[in-house]
MARBA-3410 file (N, C-alpha, C, O; in Angstrom, 1 decimal):
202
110.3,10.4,-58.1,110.1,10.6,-56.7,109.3,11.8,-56.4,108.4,12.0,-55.6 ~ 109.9,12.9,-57.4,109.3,14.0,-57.1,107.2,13.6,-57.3,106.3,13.9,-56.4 ~ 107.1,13.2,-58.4,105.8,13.0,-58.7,105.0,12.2,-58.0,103.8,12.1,-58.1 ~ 105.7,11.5,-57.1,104.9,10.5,-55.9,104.4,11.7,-54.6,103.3,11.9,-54.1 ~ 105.9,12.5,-54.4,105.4,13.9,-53.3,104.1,14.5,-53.8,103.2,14.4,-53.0
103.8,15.1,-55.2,102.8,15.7,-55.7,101.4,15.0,-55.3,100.4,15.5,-54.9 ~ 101.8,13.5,-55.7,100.7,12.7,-55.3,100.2,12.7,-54.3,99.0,13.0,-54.4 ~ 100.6,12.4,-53.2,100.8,12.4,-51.6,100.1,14.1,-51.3,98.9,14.2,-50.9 ~ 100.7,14.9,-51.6,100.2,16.1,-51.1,99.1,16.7,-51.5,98.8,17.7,-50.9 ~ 98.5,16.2,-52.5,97.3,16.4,-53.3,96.3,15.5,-52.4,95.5,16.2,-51.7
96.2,14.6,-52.4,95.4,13.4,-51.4,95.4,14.0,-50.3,94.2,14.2,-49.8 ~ 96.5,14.6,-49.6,96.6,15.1,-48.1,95.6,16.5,-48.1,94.9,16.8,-47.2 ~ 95.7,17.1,-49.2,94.5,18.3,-49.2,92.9,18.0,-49.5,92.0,18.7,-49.2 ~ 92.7,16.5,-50.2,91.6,16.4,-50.3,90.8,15.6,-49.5,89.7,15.3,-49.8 ~ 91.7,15.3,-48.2,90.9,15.0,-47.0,91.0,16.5,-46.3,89.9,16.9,-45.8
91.9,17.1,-46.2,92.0,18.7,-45.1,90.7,18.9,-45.4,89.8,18.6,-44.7 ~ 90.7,19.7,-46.6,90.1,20.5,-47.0,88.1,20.4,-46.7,87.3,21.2,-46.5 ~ 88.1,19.3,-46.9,86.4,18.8,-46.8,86.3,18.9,-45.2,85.3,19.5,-44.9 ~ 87.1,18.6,-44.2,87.1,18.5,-42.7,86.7,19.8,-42.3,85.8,20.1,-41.5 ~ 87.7,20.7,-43.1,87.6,22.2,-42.5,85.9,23.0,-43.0,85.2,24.0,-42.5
85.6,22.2,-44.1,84.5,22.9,-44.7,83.5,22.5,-43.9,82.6,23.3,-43.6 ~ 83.4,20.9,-43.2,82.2,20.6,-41.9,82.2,20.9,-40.8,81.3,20.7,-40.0 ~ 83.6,21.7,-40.5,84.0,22.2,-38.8,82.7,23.6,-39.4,81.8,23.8,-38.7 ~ 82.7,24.2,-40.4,82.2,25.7,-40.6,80.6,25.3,-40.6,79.6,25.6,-39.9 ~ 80.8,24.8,-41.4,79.3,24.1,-41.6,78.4,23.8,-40.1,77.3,24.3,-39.7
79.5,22.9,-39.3,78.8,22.7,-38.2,78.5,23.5,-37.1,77.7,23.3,-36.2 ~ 79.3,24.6,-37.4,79.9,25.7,-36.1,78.4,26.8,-36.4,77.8,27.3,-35.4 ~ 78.0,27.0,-38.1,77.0,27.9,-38.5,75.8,26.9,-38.1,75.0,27.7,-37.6 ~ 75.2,25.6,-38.0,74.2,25.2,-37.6,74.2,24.9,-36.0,73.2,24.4,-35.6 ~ 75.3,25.1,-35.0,75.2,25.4,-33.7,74.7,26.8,-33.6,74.2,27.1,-32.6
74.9,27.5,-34.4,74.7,29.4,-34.2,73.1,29.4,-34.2,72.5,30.2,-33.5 ~ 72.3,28.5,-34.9,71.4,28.8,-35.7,70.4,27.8,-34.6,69.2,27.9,-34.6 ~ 71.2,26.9,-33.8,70.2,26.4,-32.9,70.3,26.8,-31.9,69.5,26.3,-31.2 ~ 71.3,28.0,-31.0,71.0,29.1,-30.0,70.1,29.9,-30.1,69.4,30.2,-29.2 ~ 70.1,30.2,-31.0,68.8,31.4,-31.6,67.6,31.4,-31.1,67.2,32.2,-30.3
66.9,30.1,-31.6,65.3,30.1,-31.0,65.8,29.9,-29.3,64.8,29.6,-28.7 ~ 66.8,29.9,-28.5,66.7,29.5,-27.1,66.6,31.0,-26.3,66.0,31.4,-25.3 ~ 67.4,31.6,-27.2,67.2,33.4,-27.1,66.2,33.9,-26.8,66.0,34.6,-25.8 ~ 65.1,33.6,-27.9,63.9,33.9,-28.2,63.0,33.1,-27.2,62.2,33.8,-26.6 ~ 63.0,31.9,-26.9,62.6,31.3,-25.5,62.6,32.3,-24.2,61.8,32.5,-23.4
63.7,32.8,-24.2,64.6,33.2,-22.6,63.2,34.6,-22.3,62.5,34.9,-21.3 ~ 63.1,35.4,-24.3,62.5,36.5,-24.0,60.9,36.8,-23.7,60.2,37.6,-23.1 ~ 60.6,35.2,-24.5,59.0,34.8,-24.5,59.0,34.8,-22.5,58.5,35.7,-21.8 ~ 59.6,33.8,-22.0,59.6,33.6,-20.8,59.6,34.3,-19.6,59.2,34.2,-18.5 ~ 60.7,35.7,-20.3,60.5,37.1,-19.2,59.4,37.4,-19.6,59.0,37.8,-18.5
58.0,37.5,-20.7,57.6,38.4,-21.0,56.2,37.7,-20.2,55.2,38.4,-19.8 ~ 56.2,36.4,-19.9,55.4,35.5,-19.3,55.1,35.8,-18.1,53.9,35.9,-17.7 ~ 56.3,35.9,-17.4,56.3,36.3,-16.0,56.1,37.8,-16.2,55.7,38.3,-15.1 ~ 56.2,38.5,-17.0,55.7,39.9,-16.5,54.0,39.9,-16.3,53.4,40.5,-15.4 ~ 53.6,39.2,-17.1,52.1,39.4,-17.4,51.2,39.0,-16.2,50.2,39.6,-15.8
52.1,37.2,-15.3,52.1,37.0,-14.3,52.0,38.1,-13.1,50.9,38.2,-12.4 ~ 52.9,38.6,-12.9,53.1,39.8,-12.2,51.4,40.8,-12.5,51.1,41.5,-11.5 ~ 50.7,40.8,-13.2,49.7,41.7,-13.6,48.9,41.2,-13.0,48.1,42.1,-12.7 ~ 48.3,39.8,-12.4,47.0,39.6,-11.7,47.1,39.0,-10.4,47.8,38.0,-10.2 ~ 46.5,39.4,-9.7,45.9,39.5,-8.0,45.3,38.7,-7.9,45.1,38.2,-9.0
44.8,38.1,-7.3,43.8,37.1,-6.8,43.4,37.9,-5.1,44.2,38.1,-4.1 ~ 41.8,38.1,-5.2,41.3,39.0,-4.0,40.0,37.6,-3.6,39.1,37.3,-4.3 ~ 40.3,37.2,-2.2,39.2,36.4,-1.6,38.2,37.3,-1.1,38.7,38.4,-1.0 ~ 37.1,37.3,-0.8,35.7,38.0,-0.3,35.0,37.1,0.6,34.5,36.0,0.3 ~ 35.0,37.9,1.8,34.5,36.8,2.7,33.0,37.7,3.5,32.8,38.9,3.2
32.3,36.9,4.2,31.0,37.7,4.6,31.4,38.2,6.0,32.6,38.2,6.5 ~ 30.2,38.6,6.5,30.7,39.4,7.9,30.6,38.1,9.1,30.9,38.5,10.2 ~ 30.4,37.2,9.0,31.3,35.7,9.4,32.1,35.7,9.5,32.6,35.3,10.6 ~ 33.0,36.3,8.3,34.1,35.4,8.2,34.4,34.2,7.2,35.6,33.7,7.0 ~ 33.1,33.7,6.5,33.3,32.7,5.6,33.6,33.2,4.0,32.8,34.0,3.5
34.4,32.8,3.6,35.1,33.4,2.2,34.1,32.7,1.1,34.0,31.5,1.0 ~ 33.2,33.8,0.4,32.0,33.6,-0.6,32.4,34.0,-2.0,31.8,34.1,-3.1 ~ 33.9,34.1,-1.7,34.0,34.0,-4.1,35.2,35.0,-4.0,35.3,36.0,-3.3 ~ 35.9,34.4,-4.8,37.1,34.7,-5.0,37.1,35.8,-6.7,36.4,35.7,-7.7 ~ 38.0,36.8,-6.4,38.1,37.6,-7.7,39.5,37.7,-8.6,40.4,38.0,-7.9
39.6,37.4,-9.7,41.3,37.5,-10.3,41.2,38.9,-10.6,40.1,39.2,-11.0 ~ 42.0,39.7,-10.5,42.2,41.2,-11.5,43.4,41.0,-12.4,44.4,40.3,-12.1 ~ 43.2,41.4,-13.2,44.2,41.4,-14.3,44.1,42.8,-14.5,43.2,43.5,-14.2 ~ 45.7,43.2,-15.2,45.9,44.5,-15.8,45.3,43.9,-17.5,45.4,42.7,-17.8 ~ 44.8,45.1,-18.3,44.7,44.9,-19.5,44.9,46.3,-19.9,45.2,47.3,-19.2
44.8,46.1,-21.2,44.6,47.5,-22.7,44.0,48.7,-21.9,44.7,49.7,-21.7 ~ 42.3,48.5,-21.4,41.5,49.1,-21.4,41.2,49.2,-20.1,40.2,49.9,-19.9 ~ 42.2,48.4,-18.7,41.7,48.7,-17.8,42.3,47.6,-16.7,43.5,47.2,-16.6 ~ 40.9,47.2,-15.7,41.3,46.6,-15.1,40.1,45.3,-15.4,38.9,45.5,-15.5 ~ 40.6,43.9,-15.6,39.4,42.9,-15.8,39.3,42.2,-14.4,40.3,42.0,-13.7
37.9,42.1,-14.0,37.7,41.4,-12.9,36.7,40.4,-12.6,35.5,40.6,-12.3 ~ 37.2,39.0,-12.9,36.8,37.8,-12.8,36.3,37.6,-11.6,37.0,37.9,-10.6 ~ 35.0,37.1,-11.4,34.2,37.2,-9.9,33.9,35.5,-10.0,33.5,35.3,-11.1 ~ 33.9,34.6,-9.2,33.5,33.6,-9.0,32.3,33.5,-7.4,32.9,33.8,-6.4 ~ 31.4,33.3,-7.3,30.9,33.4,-6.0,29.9,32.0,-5.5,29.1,31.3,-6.2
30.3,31.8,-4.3,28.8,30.7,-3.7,28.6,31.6,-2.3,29.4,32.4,-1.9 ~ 27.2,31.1,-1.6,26.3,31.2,-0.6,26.1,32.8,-0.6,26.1,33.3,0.5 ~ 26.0,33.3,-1.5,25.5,34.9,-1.6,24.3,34.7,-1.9,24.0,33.7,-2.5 ~ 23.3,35.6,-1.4,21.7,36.1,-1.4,21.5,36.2,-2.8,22.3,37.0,-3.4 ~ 20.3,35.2,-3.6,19.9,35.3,-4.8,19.7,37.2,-5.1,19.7,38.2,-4.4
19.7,37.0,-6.1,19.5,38.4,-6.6,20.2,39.4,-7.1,21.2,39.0,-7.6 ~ 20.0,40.8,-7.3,20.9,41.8,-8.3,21.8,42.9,-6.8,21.5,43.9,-6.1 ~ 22.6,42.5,-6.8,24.2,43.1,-5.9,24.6,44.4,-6.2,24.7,44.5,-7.4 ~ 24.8,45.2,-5.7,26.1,45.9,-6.1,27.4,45.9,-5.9,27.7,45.5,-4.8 ~ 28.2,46.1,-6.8,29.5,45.6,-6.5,30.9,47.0,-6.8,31.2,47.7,-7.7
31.1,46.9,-6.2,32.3,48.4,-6.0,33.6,47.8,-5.6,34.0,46.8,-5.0 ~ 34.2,49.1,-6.1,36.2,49.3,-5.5,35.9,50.3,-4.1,35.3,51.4,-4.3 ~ 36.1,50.0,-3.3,36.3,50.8,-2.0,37.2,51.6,-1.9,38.1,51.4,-2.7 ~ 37.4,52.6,-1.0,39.0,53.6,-1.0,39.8,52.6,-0.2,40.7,52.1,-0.9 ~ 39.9,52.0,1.1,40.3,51.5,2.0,40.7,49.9,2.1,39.9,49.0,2.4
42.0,49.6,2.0,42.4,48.2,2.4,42.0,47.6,3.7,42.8,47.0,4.4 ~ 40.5,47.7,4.2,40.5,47.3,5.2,38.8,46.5,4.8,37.9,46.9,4.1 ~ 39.0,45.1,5.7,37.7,44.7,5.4,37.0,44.3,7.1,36.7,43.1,7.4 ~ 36.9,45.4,8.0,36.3,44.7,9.2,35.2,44.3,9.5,34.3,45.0,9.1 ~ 35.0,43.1,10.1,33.5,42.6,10.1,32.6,43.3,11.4,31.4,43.6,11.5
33.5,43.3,12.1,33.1,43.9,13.0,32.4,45.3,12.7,31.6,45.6,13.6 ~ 32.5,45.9,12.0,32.7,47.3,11.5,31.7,47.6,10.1,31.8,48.5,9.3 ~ 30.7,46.0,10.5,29.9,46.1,8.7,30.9,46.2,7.7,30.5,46.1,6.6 ~ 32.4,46.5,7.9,32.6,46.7,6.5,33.0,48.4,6.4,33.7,48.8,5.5 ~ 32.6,49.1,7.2,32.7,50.2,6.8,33.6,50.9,7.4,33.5,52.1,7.6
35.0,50.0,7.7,36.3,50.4,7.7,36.9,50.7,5.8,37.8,51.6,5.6 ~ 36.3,49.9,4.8,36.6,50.5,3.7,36.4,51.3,3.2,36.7,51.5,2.0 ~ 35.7,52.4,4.3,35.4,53.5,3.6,35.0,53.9,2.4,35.0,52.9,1.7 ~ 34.5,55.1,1.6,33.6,54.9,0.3,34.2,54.7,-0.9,35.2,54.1,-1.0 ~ 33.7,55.2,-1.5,33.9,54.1,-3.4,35.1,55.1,-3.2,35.2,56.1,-2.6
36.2,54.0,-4.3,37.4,54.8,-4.9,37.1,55.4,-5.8,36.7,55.2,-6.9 ~ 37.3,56.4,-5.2,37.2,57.7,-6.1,38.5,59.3,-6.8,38.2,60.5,-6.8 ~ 39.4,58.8,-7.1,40.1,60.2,-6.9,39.9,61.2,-8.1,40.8,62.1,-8.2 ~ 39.0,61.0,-8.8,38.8,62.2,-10.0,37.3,63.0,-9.0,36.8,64.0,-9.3 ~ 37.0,62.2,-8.0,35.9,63.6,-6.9,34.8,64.0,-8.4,34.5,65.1,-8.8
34.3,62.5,-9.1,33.5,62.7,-9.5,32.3,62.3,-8.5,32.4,62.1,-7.3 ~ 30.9,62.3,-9.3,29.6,62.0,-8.6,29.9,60.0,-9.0,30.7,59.4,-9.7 ~ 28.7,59.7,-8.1,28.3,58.4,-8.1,27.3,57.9,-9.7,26.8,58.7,-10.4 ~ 27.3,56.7,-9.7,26.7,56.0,-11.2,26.9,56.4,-12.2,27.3,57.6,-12.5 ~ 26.6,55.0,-13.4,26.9,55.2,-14.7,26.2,56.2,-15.2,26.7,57.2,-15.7
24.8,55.8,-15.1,23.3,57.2,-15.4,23.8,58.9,-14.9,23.4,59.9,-15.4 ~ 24.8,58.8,-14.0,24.8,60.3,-13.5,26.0,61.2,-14.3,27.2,61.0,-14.3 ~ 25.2,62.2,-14.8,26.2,63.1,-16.0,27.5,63.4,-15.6,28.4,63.6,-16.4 ~ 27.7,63.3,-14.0,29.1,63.8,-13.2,29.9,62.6,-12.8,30.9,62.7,-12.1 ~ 29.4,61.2,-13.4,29.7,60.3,-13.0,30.4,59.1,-14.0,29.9,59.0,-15.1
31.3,58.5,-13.7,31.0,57.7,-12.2,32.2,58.0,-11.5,33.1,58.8,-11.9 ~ 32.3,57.0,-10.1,33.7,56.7,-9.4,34.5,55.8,-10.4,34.0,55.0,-11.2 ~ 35.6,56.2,-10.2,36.6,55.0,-10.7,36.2,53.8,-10.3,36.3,52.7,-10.9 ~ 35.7,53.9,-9.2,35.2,51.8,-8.1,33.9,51.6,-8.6,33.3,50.6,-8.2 ~ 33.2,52.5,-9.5,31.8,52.0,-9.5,32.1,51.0,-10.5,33.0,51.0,-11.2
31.2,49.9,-10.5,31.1,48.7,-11.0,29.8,47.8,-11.8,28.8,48.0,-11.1 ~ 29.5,47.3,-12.6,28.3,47.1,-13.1,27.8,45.7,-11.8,28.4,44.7,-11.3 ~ 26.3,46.5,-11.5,25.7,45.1,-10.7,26.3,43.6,-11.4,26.8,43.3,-12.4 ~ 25.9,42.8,-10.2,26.0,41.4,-10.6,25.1,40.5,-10.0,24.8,40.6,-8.8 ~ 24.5,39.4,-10.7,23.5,38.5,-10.3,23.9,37.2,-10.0,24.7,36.5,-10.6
22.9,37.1,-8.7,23.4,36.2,-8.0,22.4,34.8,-8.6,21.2,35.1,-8.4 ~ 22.6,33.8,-9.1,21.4,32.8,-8.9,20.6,32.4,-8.0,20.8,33.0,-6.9 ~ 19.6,31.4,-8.1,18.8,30.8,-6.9,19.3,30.0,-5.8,18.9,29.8,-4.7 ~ 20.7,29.5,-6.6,21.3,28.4,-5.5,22.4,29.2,-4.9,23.2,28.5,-4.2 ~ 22.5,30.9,-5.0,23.8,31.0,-4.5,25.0,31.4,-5.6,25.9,32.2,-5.4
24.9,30.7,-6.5,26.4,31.1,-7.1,26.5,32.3,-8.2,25.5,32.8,-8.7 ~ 27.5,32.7,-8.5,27.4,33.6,-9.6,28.7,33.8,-10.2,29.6,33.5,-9.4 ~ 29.2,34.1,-11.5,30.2,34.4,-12.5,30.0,35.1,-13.0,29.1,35.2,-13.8 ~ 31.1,36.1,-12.7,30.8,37.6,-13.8,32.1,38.2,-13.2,32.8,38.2,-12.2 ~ 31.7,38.9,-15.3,33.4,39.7,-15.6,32.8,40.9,-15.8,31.7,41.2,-16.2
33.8,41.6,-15.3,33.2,43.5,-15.7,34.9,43.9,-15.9,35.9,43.1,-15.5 ~ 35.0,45.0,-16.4,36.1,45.9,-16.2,35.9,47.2,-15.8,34.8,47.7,-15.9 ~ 37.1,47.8,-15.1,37.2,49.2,-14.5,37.7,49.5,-15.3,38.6,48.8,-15.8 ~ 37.4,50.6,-15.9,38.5,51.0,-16.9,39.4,52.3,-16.3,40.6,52.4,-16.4 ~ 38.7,52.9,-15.7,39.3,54.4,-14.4,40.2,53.5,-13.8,40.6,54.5,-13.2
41.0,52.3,-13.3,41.8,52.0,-12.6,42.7,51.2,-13.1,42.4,50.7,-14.2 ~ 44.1,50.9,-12.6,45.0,50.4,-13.1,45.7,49.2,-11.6,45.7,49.4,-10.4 ~ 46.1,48.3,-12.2,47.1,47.5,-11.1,48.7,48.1,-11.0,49.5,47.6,-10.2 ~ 48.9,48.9,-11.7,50.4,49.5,-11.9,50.5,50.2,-10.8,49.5,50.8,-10.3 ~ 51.7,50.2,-10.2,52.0,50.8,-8.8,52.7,52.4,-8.9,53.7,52.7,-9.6
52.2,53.1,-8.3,52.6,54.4,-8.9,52.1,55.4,-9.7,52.5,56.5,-9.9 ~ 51.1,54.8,-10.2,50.1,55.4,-11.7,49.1,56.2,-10.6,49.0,56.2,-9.4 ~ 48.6,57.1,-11.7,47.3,57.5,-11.4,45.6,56.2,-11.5,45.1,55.4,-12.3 ~ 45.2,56.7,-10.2,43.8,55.5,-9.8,45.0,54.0,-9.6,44.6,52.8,-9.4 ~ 45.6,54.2,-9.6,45.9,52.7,-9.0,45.7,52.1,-7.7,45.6,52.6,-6.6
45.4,50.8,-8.2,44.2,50.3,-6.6,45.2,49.8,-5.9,44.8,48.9,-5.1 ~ 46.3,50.1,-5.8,47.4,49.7,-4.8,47.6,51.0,-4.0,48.0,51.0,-2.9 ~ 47.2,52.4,-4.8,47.6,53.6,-3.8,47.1,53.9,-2.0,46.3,53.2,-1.4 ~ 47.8,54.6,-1.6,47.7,54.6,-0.2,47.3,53.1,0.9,46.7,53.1,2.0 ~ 47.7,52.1,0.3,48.1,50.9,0.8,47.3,50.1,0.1,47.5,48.9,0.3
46.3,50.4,-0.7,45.5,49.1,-1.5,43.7,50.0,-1.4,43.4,51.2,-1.2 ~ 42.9,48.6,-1.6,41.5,49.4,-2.1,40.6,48.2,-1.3,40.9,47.7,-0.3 ~ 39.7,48.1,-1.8,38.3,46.7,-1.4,37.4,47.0,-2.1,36.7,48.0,-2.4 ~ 37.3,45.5,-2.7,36.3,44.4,-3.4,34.5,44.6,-2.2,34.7,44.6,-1.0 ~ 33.1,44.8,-2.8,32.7,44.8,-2.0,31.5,44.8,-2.6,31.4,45.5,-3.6
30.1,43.9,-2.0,29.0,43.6,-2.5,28.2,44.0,-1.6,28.4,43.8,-0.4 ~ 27.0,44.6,-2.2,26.0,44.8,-1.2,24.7,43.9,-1.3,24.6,42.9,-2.1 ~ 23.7,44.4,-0.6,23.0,43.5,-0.2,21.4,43.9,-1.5,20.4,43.3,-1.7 ~ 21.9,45.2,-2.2,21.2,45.7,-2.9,21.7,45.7,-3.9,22.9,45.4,-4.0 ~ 20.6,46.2,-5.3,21.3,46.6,-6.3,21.9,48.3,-6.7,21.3,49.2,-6.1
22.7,48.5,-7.3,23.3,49.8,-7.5,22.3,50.5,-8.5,22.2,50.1,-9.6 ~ 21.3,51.7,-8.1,20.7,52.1,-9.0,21.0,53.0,-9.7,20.1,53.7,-10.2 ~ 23.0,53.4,-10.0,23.5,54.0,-10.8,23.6,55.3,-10.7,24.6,55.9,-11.3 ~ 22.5,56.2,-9.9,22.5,57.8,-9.9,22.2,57.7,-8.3,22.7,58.6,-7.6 ~ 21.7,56.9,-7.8,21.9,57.7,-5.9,22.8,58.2,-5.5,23.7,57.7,-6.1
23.2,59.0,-4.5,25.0,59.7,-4.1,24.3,59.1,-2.6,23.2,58.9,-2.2 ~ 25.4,58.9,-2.1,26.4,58.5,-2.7,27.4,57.2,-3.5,28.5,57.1,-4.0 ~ 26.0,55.9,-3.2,26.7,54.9,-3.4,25.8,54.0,-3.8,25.8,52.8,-3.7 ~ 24.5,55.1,-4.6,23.5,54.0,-5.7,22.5,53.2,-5.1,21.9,52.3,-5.7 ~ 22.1,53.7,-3.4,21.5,53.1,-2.3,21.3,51.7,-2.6,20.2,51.2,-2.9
22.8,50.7,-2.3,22.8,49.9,-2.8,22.7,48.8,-1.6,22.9,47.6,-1.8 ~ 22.3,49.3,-0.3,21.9,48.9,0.7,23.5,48.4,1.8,24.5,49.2,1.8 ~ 23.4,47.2,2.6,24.3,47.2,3.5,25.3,46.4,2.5,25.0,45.9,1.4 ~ 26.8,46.6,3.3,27.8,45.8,2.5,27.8,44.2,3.1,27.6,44.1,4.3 ~ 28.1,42.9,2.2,27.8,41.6,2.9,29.0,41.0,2.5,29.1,39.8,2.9
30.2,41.5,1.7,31.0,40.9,1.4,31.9,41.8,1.5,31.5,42.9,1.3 ~ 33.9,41.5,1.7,34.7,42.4,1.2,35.9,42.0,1.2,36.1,41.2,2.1 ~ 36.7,42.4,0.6,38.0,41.3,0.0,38.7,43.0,-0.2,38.3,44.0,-0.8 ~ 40.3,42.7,0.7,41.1,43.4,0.1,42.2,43.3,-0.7,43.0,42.4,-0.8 ~ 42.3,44.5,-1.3,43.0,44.3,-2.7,44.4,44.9,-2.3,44.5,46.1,-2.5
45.8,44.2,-1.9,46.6,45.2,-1.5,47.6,44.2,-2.2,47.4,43.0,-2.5 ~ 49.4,45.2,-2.4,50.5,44.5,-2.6,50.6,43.2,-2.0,51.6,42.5,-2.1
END
């Protein structure tokens, strides 16, 4: 009798014992498929931060009609600024950061007051005291009107709080003239009248 119990309780551990070993087993390959969801959650904050980093600035003429839109992005080295444009005057532009969140038409434009500047250096690339933080490399317009072009600021940041940040004292302006920037004129590369301007604010 006794040796039938031995029997019996031997069989009864060699089903236990395998059960308990796939409860562990299974419980370590649940651990091991939260993990990469972890790593999702942080990818995904880090997505929306980057989000958070570019602006989108419309530029409209002294009409009123919106002639090209700009993305800014924060980067490494600065600020990148994607220019898309139609019905702009063929030819070589200047293009600048303004001090002033304001774009009145009424006003030519010259509610945005002059190039962002807070290091109170001189105007253009060519000038030894130069440049503004807003100065910007010309841009060409084609025959039909349109144009694409990337430049970076590197003097400016989208970070709120920083030094040169184009969000300070309420924002900045995007702004093309009717000329080209000849890099050393003061104050602003006699780059003729302003014909477009787009503000850059929170």
């Amino acid at each position: 009798m006794r040796r039938w119990i031995m029997i019996i309780f031997i069989l009864v551990l060699a089903v236990i014992l395998p059960a308990c070993g796939g409860n562990a087993e299974e419980q370590e390959d649940q651990d091991q498929e939260t993990q990469p969801e972890e790593n999702t959650d942080e990818e995904s904050e880090q997505t929306n931060a980057m989000d958070e980093e570019e602006k989108l600035v419309s530029l409209s003429d002294q009409d009123g009609d919106v002639v090209g839109t700009a993305t800014l992005t924060e980067g490494e080295s600065g600020v990148t600024i994607e220019f898309e444009g139609t019905d702009l005057p063929a030819g070589t532009h200047g293009f600048h950061i303004h001090e002033n969140p304001s774009c009145d038409p009424s006003e030519d434009f010259e509610s945005a007051g002059e190039h962002f500047n807070p290091t109170e250096a001189n105007h253009g690339f060519d000038d030894p005291d130069g440049p503004h933080a807003g100065d910007l490399p010309n841009m060409e317009v084609r025959e039909d009107g349109t144009v694409e072009e990337e430049v970076t600021a590197d003097m400016v940041t989208l970070e709120k709080d920083q030094d040169h940040s184009l969000y300070a004292n309420g924002g900045t302006a995007l702004m093309i003239h009717s000329d080209a920037d000849d890099y050393t004129s003061q104050p602003s590369g006699d780059a003729g009248d302003r014909i477009a301007c787009g503000v850059i604010e929170e």
